[in-house]
ROGU-799146 format. One line per 10 residues: number of its first residue (from 1); their letters; for each residue x, y, z of C-alpha. Coordinates in steps of 0.5 Angstrom, whole numbers, plus 2048, in hexadecimal, padded with zeros to 3 digits. Layout:
BEGIN
NUM) a) X Y Z | ... .
This chain:
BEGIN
1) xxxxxxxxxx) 874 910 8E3 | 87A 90C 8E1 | 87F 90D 8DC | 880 905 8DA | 888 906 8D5 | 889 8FE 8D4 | 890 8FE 8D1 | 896 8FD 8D3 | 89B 901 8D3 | 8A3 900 8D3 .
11) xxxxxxxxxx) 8A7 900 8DA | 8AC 906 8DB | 8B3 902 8D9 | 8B9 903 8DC | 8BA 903 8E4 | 8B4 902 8E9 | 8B1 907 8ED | 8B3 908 8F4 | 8AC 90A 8F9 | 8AF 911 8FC .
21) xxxxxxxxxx) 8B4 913 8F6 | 8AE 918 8F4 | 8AB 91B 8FA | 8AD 91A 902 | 8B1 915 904 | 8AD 90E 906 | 8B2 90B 90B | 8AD 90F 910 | 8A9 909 911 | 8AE 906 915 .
31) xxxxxxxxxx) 8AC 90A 91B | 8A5 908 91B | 8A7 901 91C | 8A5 8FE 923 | 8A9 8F7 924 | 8AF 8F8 92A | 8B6 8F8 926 | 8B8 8F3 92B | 8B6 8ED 92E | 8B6 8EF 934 .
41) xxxxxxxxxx) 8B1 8F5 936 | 8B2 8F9 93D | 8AD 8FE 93F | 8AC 905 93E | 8A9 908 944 | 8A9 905 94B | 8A5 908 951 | 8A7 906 958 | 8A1 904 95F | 8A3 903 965 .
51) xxxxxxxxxx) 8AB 902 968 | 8AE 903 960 | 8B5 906 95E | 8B8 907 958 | 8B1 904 954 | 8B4 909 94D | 8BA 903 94E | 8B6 8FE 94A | 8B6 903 945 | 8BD 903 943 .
61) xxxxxxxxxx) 8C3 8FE 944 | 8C8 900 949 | 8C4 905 94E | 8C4 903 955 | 8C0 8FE 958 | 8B9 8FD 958 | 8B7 8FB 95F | 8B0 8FA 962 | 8AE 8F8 969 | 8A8 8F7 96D .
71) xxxxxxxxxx) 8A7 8F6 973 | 8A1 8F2 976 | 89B 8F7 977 | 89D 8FC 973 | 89C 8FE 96B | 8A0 8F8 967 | 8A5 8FB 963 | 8A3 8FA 95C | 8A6 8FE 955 | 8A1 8FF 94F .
81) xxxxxxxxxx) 8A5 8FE 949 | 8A3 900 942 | 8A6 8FE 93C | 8A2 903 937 | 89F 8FF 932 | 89C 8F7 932 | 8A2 8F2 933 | 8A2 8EA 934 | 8A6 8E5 937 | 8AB 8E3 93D .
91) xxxxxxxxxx) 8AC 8E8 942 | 8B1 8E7 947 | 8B5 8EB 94D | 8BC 8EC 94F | 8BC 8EB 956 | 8C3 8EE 95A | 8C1 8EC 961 | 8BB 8EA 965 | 8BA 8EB 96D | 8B5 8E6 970 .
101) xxxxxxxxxx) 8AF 8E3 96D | 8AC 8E7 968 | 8A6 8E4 963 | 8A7 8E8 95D | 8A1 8E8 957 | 8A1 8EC 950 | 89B 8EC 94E | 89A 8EE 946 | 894 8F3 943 | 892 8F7 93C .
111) xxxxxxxxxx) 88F 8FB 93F | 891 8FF 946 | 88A 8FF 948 | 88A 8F8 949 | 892 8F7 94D | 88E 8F8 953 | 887 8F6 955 | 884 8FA 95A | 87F 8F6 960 | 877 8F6 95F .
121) xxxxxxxxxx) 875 8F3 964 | 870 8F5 96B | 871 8F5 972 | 86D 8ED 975 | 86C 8EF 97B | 86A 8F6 97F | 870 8FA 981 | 870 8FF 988 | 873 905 988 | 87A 905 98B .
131) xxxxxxxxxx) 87B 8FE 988 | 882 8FC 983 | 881 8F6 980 | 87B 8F5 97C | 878 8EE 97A | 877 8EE 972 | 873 8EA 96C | 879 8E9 968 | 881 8EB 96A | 883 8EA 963 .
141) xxxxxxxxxx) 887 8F0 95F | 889 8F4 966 | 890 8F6 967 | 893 8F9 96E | 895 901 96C | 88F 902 967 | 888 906 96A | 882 903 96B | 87B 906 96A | 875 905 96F .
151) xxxxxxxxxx) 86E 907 96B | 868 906 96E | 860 90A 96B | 860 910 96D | 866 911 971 | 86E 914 970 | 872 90F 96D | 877 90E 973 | 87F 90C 970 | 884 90A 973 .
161) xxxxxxxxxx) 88B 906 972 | 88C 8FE 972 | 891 8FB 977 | 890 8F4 977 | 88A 8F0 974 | 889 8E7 974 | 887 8E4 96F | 885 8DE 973 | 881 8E2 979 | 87F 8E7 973 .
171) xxxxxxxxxx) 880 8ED 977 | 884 8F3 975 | 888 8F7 97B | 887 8FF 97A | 88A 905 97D | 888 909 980 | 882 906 983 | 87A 908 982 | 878 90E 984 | 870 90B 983 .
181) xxxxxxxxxx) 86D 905 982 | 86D 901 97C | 867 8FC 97A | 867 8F6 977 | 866 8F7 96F | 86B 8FD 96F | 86E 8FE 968 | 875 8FD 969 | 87B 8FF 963 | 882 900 962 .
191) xxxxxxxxxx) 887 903 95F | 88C 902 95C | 88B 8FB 95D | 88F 8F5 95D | 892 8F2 957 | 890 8EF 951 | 890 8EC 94A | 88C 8ED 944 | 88E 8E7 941 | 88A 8E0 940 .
201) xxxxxxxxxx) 88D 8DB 942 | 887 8D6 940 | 887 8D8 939 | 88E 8DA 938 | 891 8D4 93B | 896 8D9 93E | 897 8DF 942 | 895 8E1 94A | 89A 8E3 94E | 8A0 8E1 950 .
211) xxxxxxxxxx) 8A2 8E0 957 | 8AA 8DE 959 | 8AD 8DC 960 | 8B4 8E0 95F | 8B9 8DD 964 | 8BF 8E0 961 | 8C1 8E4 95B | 8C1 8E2 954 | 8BC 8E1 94E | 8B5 8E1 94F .
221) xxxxxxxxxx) 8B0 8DF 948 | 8A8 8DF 948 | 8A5 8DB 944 | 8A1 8DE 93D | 89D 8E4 93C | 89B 8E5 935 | 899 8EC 935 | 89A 8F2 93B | 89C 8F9 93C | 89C 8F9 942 .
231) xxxxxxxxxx) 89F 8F5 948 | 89E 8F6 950 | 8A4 8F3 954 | 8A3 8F2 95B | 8A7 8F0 961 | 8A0 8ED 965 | 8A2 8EB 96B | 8A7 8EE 970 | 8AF 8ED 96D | 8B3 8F1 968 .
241) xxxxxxxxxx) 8B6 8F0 961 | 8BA 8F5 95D | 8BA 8F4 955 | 8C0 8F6 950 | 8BB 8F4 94B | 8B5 8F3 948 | 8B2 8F2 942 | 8AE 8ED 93C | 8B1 8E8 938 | 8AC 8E9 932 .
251) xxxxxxxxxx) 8A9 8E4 92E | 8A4 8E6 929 | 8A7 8E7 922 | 8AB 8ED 924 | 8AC 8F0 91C | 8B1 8F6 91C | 8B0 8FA 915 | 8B5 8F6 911 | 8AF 8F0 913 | 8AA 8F4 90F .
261) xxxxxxxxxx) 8A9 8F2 908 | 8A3 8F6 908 | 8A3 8FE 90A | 89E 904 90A | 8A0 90C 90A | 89B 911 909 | 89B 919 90B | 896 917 911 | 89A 915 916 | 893 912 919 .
271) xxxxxxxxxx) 893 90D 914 | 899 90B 914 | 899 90A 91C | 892 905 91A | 896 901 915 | 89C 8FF 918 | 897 8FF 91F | 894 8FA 91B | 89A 8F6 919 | 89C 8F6 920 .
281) xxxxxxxxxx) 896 8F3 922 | 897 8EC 91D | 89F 8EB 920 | 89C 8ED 927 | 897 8E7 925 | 89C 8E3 922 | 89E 8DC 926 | 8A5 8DA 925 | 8A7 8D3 923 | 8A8 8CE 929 .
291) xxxxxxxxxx) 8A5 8D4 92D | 8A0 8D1 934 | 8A1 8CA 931 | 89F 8CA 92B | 8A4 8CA 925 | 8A1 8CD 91F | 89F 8D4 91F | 898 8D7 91E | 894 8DD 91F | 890 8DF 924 .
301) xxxxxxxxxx) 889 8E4 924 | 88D 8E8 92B | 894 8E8 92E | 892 8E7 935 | 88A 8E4 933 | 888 8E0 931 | 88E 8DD 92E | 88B 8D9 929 | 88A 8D9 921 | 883 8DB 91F .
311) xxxxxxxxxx) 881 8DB 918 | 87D 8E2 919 | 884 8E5 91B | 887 8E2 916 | 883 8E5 910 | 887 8ED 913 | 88E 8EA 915 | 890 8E6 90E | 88F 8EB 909 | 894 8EF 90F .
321) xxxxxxxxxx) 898 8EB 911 | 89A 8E9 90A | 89A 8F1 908 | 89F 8F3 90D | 8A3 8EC 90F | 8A2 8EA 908 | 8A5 8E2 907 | 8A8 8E3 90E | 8A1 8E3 911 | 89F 8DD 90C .
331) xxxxxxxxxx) 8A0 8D7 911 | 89C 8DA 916 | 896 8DA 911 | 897 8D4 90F | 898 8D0 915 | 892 8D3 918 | 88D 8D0 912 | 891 8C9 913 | 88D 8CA 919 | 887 8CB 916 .
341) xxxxxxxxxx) 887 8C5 912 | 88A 8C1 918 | 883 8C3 91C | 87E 8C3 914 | 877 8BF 917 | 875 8B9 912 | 86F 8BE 910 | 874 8C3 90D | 874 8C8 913 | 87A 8CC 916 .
351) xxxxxxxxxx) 87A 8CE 91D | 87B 8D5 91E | 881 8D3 923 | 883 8CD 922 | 888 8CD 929 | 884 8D1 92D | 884 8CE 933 | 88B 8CD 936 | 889 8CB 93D | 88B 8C4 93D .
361) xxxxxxxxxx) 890 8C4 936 | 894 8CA 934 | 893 8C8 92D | 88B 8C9 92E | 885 8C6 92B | 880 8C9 926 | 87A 8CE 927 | 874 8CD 923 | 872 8D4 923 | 86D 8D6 91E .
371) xxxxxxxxxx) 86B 8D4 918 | 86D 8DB 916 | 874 8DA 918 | 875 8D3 914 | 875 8D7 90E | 87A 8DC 911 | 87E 8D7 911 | 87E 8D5 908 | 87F 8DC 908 | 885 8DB 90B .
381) xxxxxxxxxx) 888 8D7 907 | 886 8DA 901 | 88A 8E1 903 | 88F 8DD 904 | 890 8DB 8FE | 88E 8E2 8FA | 893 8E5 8FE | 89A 8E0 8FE | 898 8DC 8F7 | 899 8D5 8FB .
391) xxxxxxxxxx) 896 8D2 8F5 | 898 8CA 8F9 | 896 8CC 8FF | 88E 8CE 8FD | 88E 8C8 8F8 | 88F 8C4 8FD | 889 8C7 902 | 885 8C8 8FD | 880 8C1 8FE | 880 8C3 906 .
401) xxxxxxxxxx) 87D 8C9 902 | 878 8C6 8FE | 875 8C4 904 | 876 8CA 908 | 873 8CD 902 | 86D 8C7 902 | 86B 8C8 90B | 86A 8D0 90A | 864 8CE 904 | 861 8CB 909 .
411) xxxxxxxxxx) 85F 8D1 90D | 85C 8D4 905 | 854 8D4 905 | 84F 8D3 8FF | 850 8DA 8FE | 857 8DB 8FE | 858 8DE 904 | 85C 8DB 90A | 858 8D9 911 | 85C 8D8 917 .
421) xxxxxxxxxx) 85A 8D7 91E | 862 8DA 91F | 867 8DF 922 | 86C 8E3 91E | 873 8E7 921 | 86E 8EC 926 | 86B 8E4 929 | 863 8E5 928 | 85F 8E1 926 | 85C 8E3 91F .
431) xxxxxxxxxx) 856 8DF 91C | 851 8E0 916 | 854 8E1 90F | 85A 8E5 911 | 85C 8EA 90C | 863 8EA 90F | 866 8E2 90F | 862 8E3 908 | 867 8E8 906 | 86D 8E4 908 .
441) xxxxxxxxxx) 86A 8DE 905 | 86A 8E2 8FF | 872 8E4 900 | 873 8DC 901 | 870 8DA 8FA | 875 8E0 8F7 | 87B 8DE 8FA | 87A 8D7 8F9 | 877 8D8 8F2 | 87E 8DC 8F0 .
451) xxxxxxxxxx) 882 8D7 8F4 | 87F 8D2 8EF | 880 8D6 8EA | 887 8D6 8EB | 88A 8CF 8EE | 884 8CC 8EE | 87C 8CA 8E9 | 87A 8D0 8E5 | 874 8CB 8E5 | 873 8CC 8EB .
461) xxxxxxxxxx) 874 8D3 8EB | 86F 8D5 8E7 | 86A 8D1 8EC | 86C 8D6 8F2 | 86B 8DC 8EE | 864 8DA 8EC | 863 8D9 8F3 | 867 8DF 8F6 | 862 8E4 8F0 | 85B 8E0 8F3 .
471) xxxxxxxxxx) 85D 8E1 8FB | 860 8E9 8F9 | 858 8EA 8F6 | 855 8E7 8FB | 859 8EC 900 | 857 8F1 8FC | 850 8F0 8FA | 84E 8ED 902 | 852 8F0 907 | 853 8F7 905 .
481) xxxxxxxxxx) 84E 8FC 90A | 84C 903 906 | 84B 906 90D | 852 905 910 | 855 906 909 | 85A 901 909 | 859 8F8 90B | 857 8F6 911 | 859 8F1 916 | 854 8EB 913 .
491) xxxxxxxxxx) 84E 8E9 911 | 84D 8E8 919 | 84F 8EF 91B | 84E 8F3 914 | 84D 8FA 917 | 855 8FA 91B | 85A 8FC 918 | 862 8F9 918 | 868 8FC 916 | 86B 8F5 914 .
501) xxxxxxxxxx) 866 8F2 90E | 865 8F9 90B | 86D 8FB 90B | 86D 8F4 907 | 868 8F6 904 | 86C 8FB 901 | 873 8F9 901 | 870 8F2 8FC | 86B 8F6 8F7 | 865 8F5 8FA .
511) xxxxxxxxxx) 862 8FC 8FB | 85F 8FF 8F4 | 865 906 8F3 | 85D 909 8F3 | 85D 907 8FB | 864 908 8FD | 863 90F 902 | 85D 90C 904 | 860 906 907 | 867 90A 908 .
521) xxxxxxxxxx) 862 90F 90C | 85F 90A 910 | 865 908 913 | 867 90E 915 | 863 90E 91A | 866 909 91D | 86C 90D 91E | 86F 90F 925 | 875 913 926 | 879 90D 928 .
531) xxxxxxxxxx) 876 909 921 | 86F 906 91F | 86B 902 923 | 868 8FA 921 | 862 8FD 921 | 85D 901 925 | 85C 8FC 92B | 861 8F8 92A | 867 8F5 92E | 86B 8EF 92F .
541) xxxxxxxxxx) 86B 8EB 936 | 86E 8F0 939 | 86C 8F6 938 | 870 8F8 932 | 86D 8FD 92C | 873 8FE 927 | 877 8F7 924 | 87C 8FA 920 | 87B 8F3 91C | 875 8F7 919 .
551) xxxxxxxxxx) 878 8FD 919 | 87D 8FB 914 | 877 8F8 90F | 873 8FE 910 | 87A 903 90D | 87C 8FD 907 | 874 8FF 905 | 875 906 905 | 87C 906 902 | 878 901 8FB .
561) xxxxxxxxxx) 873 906 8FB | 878 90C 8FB | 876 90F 901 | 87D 90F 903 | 87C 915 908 | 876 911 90C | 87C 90C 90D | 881 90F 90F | 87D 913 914 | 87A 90C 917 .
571) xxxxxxxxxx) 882 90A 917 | 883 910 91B | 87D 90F 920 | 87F 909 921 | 886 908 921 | 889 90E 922 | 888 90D 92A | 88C 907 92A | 891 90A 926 | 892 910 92B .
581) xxxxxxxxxx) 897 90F 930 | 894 913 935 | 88E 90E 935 | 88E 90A 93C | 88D 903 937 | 892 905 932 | 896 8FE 931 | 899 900 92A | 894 8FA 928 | 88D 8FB 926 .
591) xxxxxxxxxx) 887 8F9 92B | 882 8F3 92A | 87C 8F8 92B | 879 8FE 92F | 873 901 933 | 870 907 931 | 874 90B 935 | 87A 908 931 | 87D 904 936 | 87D 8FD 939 .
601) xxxxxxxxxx) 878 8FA 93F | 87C 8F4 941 | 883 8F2 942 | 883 8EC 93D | 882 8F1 937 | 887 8F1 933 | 88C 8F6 930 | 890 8F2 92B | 88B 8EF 926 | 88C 8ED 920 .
611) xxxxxxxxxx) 885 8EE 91D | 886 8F5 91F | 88B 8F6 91A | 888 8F7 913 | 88B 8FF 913 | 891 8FC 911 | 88E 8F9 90B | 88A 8FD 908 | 88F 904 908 | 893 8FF 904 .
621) xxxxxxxxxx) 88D 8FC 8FF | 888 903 900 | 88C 908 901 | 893 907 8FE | 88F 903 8FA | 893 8FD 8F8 | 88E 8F6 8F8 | 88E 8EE 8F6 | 88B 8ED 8F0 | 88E 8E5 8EE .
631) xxxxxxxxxx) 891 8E1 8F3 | 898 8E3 8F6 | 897 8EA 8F2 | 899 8E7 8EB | 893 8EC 8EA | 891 8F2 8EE | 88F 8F9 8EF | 891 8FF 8F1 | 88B 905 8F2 | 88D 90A 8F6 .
641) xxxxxxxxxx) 887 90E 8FB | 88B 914 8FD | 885 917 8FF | 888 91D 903 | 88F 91A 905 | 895 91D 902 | 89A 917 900 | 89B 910 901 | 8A0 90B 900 | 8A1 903 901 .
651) xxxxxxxxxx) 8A3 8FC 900 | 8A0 8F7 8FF | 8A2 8F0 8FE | 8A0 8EB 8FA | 8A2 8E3 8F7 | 8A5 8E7 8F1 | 8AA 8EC 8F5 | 8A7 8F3 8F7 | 8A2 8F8 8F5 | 8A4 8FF 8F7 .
661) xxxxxxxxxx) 8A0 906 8F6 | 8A1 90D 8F7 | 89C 913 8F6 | 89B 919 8F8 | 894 91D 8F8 | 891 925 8F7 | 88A 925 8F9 | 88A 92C 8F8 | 88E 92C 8F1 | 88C 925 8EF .
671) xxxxxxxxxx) 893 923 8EE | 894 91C 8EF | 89A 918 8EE | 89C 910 8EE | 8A1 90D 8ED | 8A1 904 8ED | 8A6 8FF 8EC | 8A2 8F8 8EC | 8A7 8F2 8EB | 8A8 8EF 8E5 .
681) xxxxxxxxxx) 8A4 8E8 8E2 | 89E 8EC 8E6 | 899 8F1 8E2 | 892 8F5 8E5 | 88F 8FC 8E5 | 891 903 8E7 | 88B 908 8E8 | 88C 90E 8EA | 887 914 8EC | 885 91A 8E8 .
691) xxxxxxxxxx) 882 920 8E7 | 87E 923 8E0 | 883 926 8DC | 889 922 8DF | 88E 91F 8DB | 892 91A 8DD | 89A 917 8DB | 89C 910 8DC | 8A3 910 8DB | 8A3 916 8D7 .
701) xxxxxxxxxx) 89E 914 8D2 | 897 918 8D2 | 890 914 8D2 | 889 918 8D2 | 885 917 8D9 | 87D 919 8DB | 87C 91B 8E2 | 87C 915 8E7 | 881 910 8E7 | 886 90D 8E1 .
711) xxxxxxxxxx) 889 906 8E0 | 88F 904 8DD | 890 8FC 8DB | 897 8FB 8DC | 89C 8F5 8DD | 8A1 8F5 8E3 | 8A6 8FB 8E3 | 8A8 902 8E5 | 8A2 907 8E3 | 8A3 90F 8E5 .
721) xxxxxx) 89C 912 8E4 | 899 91A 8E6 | 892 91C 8E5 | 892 924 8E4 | 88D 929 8E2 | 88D 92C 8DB .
């Protein structure tokens, strides 16, 4: 039940409010921020293998040497170097001596597991017993030092360790020698392996290992690596260096605190480690100006991979990148969308990538992805202008729009439902009229018709809502399925439930208030602990389950329809283990996607991805409460969801100055306070919860309330609000 006060009430004269003056001091938010305080970044950790001194030098300046030495036949020297959390940029080497030839490689990984790769192979041809060298299918990944294993069906597996191996021969030298005879076919495997990057260097257009001659000391640099945790230096041939140090010059946009113009505190400090993991992520995906080539800065989906705009990203990272880095994070966005309207087809169509392939121009060229993804790309265009007010910069876009807008319709059918042999963000095919692509449809013709409304043809605006009402009772009275409770897939596939469509379903009001446990009860069952699942039998190409991407609409679904616990029980599942330091894939960034087991089954999965971010947003906007409305915030709206969380305060930045909020949240009492500064030349509204028989304050003014929920029509200025029980 809503209590709707449409009045405006006068601001509190006198001086403004300061966050914090009321209750605990806020300042504590600085300690969540993830950004180096310097450009250049050491590591944290430092493992020694093989001939290795001092490895904790390169943790600290003016320690003594680190010396690695390698002798042939023997374990390479190497030192595994951990720097804590995601990084980017050049590394380099200070070298303070070097004994004869040494080939030295630094090879760079998100993930520990995939800095060495272990060999898989067999044995080509019958071995007898008493025999010290073995002819392999494959001599690739082995390292002198690491164990190999021998296992035949049926047999004892038979370890031993690697003194030498041959590429070229394809034979592996082993001590001691057999004790039995191996036949041709044995499984053969290593361990630890040798070393190895999780980089794509085809996609990303950078990365791989370095590999350096030292002849004297001095300075050594690498080449680029856009994200990475770990690296593994390594002295692979016989000689020596010693280091006085290591480290990166990084070179993604590195923002302190004094860089945010957005923050975020809560009294849960999970919370508060996803929304600044979150805006982590988006500077980890930020490229700079002039980097790799290329002068203007962009945004890109994965800091090591794919290292590309994508316009499905896009539809996360604007909202919050503007919410945190606020005008500091503008040129990134817009930069991005230039490149978009560069790579528009003539029939209207964005790439979903418009520089995906860099294997040839670093600048990359344009990725038609999906039907799907087009419209992505208008959507991008229009965050942006809700959330920075840039009223010349949508104008001008606007016709490239139109046709955008023009080449979606194409895909509508005489039943107002959108067929379309296409892919989406988990990359299979979807035929028949799909309830999904009909949904986004349907938020296109919304976005369009408010942005029409704003700078554009009210005409025309009311021509999309008429079209945006037939296709939301089309997708009701067609797609929804009695036995699942909730819609399904298509009219091709009706009787499979997907988490995407139906979290959209519910964000976009197309589920009946009568239907919403239904829907919110069907989903469920899709839950894991690590988080929901696309839907019973599905996966993307690589055997991954859980896209945070989707994940993300569900917990925005559950959050309209006032389900705040199941959202922030679904944030925890799935974002919380990315979160937890002691996680082995823990980057302090936010992963592409997971398997059911809530890990990752392939090295180029990548953990600092920007379409994974959408924790950061939605604790501004859901929880904390503070929403867009008009372009820029010139309106907006603050509708606190407590649920359980005790107190939250934030910044927001916006095209007229900074929104700043605070409250405070009893469940047991009922006791709710909020305090808002909301700068001046703005307006919007104010809702706060209550109970049955609250009252409620507003800047010591009294107003009546019913149970549920009151809203204050206000004009920009400091409002200090208190729900109690009579």
């Amino acid at each position: 039940m809503l209590a709707a006060i449409t009045t405006v009430l006068a601001a509190t004269p006198g001086q403004a409010f300061q966050i914090g003056s009321r209750g605990p001091d806020t300042s504590a938010w600085k300690s969540y921020v993830l950004g180096p305080s310097a450009p250049d970044v050491h590591p944290v950790r430092a493992e020694g293998r093989g001939d290795v001194t001092h490895p904790e030098s390169l943790l600290r300046p003016h320690g003594p040497a680190t010396t690695l030495t390698t002798v042939a036949g023997r374990t390479p020297a190497s030192v595994l170097l951990d720097f804590g959390k995601e990084v980017g940029g050049t590394p380099y080497l200070d070298l303070t001596r070097v004994t004869g030839s040494p080939t030295v490689t630094l090879f760079t990984a998100e993930a520990r597991q995939y800095i060495r790769t272990p060999a898989a192979t067999t044995v080509s041809a019958a071995v007898p017993s008493g025999s010290a060298q073995i002819p392999l299918a494959s001599a690739a990944n082995l390292e002198a030092g690491n164990t190999i294993t021998f296992t035949t069906a049926g047999s004892k597996p038979v370890t031993r360790t690697i003194t030498a191996f041959d590429t070229t021969a394809r034979t592996v030298t082993v001590t001691p020698a057999l004790s039995a005879d191996l036949p041709v076919g044995t499984t053969v495997s290593s361990s630890p392996g040798a070393p190895s990057s999780d980089e794509s260097r085809g996609l990303a257009g950078v990365g791989g290992p370095d590999t350096f001659q030292p002849t004297a000391a001095g300075r050594l640099t690498g080449g680029f690596h856009g994200g990475f945790r770990f690296a593994l230096l390594t002295v692979s041939s016989p000689g020596s260096i010693s280091l006085s140090g290591l480290g990166v010059n990084f070179q993604a946009f590195r923002a302190t605190p004094a860089d945010y113009q957005g923050w975020f505190l809560s009294s849960d400090d999970q919370l508060n480690k996803m929304w600044y993991s979150g805006a982590y992520t988006l500077q980890m995906n930020l490229k700079m100006p002039g980097l790799n080539g290329l002068p203007d800065a962009r945004i890109y989906d994965g800091a090591k991979r794919d290292r590309s705009i994508w316009t499905g990203d896009l539809l996360v990272q604007i909202p919050t990148l503007l919410t945190s880095l606020g005008n500091a994070g503008a040129p990134y966005v817009k930069s991005s969308l230039d490149t978009l309207l560069a790579t528009q087809r003539a029939d209207g169509a964005f790439p979903g990538s418009p520089d995906f392939s860099k294997r040839t121009n670093p600048a990359g060229s344009p990725l038609f992805y999906s039907n799907n993804y087009s419209g992505y790309g208008l959507r991008a265009f229009v965050d942006y202008y809700r959330y920075t007010g840039d009223t010349a910069y949508i104008t001008a876009a606007l016709p490239a729009l139109r046709r955008e807008l023009a080449y979606n319709n194409s895909f509508l059918n005489t039943d107002n439902l959108v067929v379309s042999n296409d892919r989406d963000y988990w990359q299979a095919t979807q035929t028949g009229e799909v309830t999904k692509y009909s949904i986004d449809y349907y938020i296109v013709l919304r976005e369009m018709s408010w942005l029409e409304r704003t700078v554009g043809s009210p005409d025309l605006a009311n021509g999309y809502d008429a079209k945006a009402d037939a296709i939301k009772t089309a997708v009701t009275g067609k797609l929804w399925n009695p036995a699942l409770g909730a819609y399904g897939q298509s009219s091709t596939n009706p009787n499979v439930l997907v988490e995407d469509a139906n979290a959209l379903a519910l964000q976009y009001g197309f589920v009946a208030p009568e239907r919403q446990a239904s829907v919110l009860a069907a989903l469920k069952t899709l839950w894991t602990p690590y988080g929901a699942i696309m839907g019973p039998g599905l996966q993307d190409p690589t055997g991954h389950t859980i896209e945070p991407f989707g994940n993300g609409m569900e917990t925005a679904g559950r959050f309209t329809t006032g389900d705040v616990a199941g959202a922030l029980d679904l944030i925890r599942r799935t974002w919380g283990p990315m979160v937890d330091q002691r996680n082995p894939l823990y980057t302090g960034a936010f992963w592409e996607f997971k398997n059911s087991t809530g890990t990752v089954n392939r090295a180029t999965a990548s953990l600092a991805h920007g379409w994974a971010a959408s924790p950061s947003v939605q604790l501004t906007e859901q929880l904390l409460g503070v929403k867009p409305v008009g372009a820029g915030y010139r309106t907006w709206s603050i509708a606190p969801n407590p649920g359980t969380v005790r107190s939250a305060a934030g910044a927001v930045p916006t095209a007229y100055g900074t929104i700043k909020t605070q409250w405070t949240n009893d469940p047991h009492s009922g006791r709710f306070t909020l305090t808002v500064q909301a700068p001046p030349n703005t307006s919007g509204t104010i809702t706060v919860p209550v109970g049955r028989g609250s009252v409620v304050t507003v800047n010591g003014r009294n107003l009546k309330s019913s149970n549920g929920s009151t809203t204050l029509t206000v004009p920009g200025g400091t409002y200090r609000i208190t729900v109690a029980q009579h």
